[in-house]
C-alpha positions in Angstrom: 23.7 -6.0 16.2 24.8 -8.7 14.3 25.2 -9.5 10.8 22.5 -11.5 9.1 20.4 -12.4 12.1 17.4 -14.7 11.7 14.7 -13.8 14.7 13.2 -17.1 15.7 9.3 -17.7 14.7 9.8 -14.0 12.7 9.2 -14.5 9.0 11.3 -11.8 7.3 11.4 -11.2 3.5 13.9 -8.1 1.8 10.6 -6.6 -0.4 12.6 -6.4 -3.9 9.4 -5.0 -5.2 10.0 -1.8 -3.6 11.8 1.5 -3.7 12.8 3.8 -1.6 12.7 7.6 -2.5 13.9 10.2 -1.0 12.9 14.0 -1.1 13.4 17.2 0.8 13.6 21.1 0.7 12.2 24.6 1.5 8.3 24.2 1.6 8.1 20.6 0.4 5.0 19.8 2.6 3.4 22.7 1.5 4.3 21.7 -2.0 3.5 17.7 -1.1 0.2 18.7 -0.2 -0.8 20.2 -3.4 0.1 17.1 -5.0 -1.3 13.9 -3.0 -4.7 12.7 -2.0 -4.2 12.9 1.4 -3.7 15.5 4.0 -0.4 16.2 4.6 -0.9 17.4 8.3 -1.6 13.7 9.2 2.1 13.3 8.7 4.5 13.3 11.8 7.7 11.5 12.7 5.3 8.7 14.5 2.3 8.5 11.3 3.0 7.9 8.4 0.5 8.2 5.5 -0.7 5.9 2.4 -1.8 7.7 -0.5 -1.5 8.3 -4.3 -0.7 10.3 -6.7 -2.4 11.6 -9.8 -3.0 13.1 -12.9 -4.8 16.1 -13.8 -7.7 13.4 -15.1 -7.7 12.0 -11.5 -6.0 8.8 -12.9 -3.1 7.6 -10.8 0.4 7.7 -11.3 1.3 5.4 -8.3 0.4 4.7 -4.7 2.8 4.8 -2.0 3.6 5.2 1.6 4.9 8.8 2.7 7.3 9.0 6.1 8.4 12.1 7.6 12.5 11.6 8.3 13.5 15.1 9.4 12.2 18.4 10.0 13.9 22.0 10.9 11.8 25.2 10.7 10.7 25.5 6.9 13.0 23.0 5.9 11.6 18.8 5.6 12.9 15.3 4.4 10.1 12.5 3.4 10.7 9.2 2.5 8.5 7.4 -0.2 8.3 4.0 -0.4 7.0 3.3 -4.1 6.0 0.0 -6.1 9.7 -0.6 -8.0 7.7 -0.7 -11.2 6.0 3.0 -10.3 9.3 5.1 -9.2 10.3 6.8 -12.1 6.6 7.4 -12.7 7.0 9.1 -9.4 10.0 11.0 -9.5 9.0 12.6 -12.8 5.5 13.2 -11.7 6.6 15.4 -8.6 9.3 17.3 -10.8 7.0 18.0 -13.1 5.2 20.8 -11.0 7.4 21.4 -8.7 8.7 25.4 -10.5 9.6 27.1 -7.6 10.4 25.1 -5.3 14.2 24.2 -4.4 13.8 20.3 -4.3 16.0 17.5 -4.0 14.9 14.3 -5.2 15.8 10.3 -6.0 15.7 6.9 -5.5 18.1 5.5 -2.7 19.6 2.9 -4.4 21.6 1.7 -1.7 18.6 1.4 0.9 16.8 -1.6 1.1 13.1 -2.4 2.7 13.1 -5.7 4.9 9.4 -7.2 6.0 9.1 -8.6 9.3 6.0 -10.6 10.3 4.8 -12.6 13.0 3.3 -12.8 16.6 6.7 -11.4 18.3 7.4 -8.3 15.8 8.1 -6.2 18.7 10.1 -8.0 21.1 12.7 -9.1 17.8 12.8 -6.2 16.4 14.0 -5.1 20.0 16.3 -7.2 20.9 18.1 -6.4 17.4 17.9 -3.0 18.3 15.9 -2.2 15.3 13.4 0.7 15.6 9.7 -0.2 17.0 6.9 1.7 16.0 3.7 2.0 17.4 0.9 -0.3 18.0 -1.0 1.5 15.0 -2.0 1.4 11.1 1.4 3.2 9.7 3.0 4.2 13.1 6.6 5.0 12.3 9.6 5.0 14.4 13.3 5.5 13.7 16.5 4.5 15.4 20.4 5.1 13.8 18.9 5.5 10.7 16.7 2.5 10.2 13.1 3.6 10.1 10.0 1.0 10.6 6.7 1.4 9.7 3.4 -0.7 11.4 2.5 -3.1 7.8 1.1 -6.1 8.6 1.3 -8.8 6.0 0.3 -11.8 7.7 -2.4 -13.1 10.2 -0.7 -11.8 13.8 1.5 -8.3 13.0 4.3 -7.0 11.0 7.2 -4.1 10.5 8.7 -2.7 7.8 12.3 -1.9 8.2 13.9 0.8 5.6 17.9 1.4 5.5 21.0 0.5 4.2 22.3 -2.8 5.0 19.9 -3.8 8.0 21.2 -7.2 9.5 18.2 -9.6 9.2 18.8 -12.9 7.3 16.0 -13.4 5.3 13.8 -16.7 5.6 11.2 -16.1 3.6 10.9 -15.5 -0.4 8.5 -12.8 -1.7 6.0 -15.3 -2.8 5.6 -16.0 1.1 4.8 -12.6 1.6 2.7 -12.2 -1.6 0.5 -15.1 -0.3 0.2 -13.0 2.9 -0.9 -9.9 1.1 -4.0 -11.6 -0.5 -5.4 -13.1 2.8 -4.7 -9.3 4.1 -6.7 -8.1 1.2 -4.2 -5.5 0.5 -4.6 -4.1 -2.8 -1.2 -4.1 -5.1 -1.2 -1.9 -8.2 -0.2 -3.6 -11.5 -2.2 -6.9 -10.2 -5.3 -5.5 -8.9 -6.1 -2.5 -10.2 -3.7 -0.1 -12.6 -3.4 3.1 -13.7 -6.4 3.2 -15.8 -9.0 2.6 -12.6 -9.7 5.8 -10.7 -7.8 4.8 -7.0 -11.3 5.3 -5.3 -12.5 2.5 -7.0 -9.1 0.7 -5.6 -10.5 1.5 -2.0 -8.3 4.4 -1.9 -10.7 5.6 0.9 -10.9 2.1 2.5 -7.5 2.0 3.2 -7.5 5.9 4.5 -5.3 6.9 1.5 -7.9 10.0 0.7 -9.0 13.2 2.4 -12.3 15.2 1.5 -11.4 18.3 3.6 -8.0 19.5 2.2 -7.1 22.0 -0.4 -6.8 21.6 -4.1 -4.7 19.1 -5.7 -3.9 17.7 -9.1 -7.1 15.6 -10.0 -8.9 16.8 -6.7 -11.8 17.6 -8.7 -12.7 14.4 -10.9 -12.1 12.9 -7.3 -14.5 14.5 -5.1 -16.6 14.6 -8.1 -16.7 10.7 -7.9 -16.9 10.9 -4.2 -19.8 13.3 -3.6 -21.9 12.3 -6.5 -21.9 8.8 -6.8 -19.5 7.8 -9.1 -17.6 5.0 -7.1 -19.6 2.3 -9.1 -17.2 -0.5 -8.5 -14.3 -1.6 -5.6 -11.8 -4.2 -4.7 -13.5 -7.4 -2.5 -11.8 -9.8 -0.7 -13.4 -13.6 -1.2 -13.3 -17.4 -0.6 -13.7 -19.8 -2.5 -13.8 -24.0 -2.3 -11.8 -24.1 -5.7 -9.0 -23.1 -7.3 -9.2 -20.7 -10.6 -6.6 -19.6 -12.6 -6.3 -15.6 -12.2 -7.2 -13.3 -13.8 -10.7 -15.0 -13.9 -14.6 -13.5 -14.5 -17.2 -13.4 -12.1 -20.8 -13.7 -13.0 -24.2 -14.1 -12.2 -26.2 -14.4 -15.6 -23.1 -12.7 -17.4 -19.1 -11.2 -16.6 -19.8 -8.7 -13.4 -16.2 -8.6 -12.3 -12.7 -10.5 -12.1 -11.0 -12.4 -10.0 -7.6 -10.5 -9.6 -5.7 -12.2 -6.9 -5.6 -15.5 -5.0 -3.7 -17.7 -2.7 -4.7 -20.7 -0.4 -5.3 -20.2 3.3 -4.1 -22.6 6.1 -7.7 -24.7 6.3 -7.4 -24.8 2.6 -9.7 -22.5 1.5 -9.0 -20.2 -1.5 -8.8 -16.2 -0.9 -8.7 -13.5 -3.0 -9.2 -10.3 -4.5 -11.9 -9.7 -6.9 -13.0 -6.1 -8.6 -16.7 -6.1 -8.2 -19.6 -3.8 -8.6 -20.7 -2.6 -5.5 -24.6 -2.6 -6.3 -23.9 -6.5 -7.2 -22.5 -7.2 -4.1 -24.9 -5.1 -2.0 -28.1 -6.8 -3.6 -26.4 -10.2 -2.6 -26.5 -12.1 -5.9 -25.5 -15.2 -6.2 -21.5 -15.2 -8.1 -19.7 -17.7 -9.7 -15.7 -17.7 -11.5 -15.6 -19.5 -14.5 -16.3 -23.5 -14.5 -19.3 -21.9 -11.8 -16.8 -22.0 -8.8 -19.2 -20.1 -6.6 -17.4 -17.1 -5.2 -18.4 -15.5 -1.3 -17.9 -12.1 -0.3 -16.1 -11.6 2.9 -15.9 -7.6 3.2 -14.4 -4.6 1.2 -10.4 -4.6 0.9 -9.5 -2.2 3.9 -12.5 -1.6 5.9 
C-alpha cells in the first residue's frame, strides 16, 4: 500500500471525534455482558455491536460501537470505539465494577479511525488492501491489523477503518461527514440527546443497540421498566423542512412540543434534520412548525 492514497470518487475523512479503546482479559465477555444493553452473544469477529452504557438510574454513560479483535479459549480482546468527549467516562465506568476480574484497559492513542464513503467502498478499500467487511449493518472484517466496520454516513455506503497509521489521504473535513450524518439520521450524543435522556428515548432500540432477553445489567431494570410499560414517551425524528432555522430550535403546534437538534441541507436544497419529538404528537399527525412557523415534516424515526 502506499502512503497517503486518495481513492477516486471515495470521500474519506480521519473521524477526530472518536476514540479507540481497547480491553481484554479472563471472562471479559462474561463480565461485558453484565455491563451493556446489548447481548453480548451477538458479537463475533464478523458483527459488531452498537450499544451503551449506563448507570445504575438507567441514564447513560456513553454509546459506542463494540468489535471483537481476538479470542482464545476464556481469554478475549474488544475494541470500543467511543465519542472522544465520552472515553474517560467509559474507561472509568467499566473499572468501576469490574472486582474480580483481571482486566486490561485504555485508550489507543496511537490508533486512528478513517471514514470512507461512497458508491465504490468495496472495490477501494480492495485495491488498497484494506480489510472489507460485510454487506451488513456493523459487519466487521480485519486484515494486518486494520479492522473495518459496515457505517454508512452518506447516501450510497461506507467503512470505517480503525489502526495505526492507515494510508488514505483524507479529502474530506469532518463537517462533510457531519452533514452526512444528519441526512442518515444518525443520532450523536452531546448534540442530540445527552446523558440526562434515557437512550431508549434516543432510539436506542431503533438502531438495535438494546436487547429485552439477556441477563441483568447495570440499569436493566429502569430500562425494561420503560420498555414494557410504556414509558418511551418521546424519540429522535428525522425531518425536512423548506427553511433554514438556527439549531437548537422549538417545535410546536399551539405551544413548545419538541426541538430541532440537528440540521444540514440536502443536495435539492431541502433542509434535514433531527428533531426530539413526542411520539403521541407525531402519531396523531399534528400539524408542527420551528420558530418563525417554518413548518416542520416528519420523514420516519432515526433508525428504523
Amino acid at each position: 500500500m502506499s502512503e497517503n492514497t486518495e481513492i477516486s470518487n471515495l470521500k474519506i475523512s480521519r473521524r477526530i471525534a472518536f476514540d479507540v479503546v481497547k480491553a481484554s482479559g479472563e471472562n471479559i465477555l462474561t463480565y461485558l455482558n453484565g455491563q451493556i444493553t446489548q447481548d453480548i452473544k451477538n458479537l463475533s469477529s464478523e458483527q459488531a455491536l452498537y450499544a451503551a452504557i449506563l448507570n445504575p438510574q438507567g441514564k447513560a454513560v456513553t454509546d459506542f460501537y463494540l468489535l471483537l479483535t481476538q479470542q482464545k479459549e476464556n481469554w478475549a480482546e474488544v475494541m470500543f470505539l467511543c465519542p472522544k468527549d465520552f472515553t474517560v467516562a467509559l474507561i472509568e465506568r467499566l473499572k468501576m465494577f469490574a472486582m474480580g476480574y483481571d482486566l486490561r484497559m485504555g485508550k489507543v492513542s496511537s490508533w486512528e479511525v478513517v471514514s470512507v464513503q461512497g458508491a465504490d467502498v468495496d472495490a477501494g478499500l480492495a485495491e488498497q488492501g484494506l480489510p472489507v467487511p460485510a454487506l451488513a449493518y456493523l459487519a466487521s472484517a480485519s486484515l494486518s491489523d486494520t479492522f473495518a466496520l459496515r457505517m454508512v454516513e452518506s447516501d450510497h455506503d461506507g467503512v470505517w477503518l480503525m489502526g495505526d497509521n492507515i494510508p488514505l489521504a483524507s479529502n474530506v473535513d469532518e463537517a462533510v461527514m457531519e452533514q452526512g450524518r444528519i441526512l442518515q439520521g444518525t443520532p450523536k450524543l452531546g448534540v442530540d440527546w445527552d446523558v440526562r435522556l434515557h437512550p431508549l428515548n434516543a432510539n436506542l432500540m431503533e438502531r438495535q443497540g438494546v436487547s429485552f432477553d439477556k441477563g441483568c445489567y447495570v440499569g436493566q431494570e429502569v430500562t425494561s421498566r420503560m420498555h414494557w410499560r410504556g414509558g418511551i414517551k418521546k424519540k429522535l425524528y428525522r425531518i425536512q423542512m423548506n427553511e433554514k432555522v438556527d439549531v437548537p430550535c422549538a417545535i410546536h403546534t399551539t405551544a413548545k412540543v419538541g426541538e430541532i437538534t440537528s440540521l444540514t441541507v440536502d443536495i435539492k436544497g431541502k433542509y434535514r434534520g433531527i428533531a426530539l419529538l413526542p411520539i403521541e404528537v407525531v402519531e396523531t399527525g399534528k400539524p408542527l412548525a420551528a420558530d418563525q412557523g417554518a413548518p416542520v415534516q416528519i420523514l420516519g424515526a432515526c433508525g428504523a
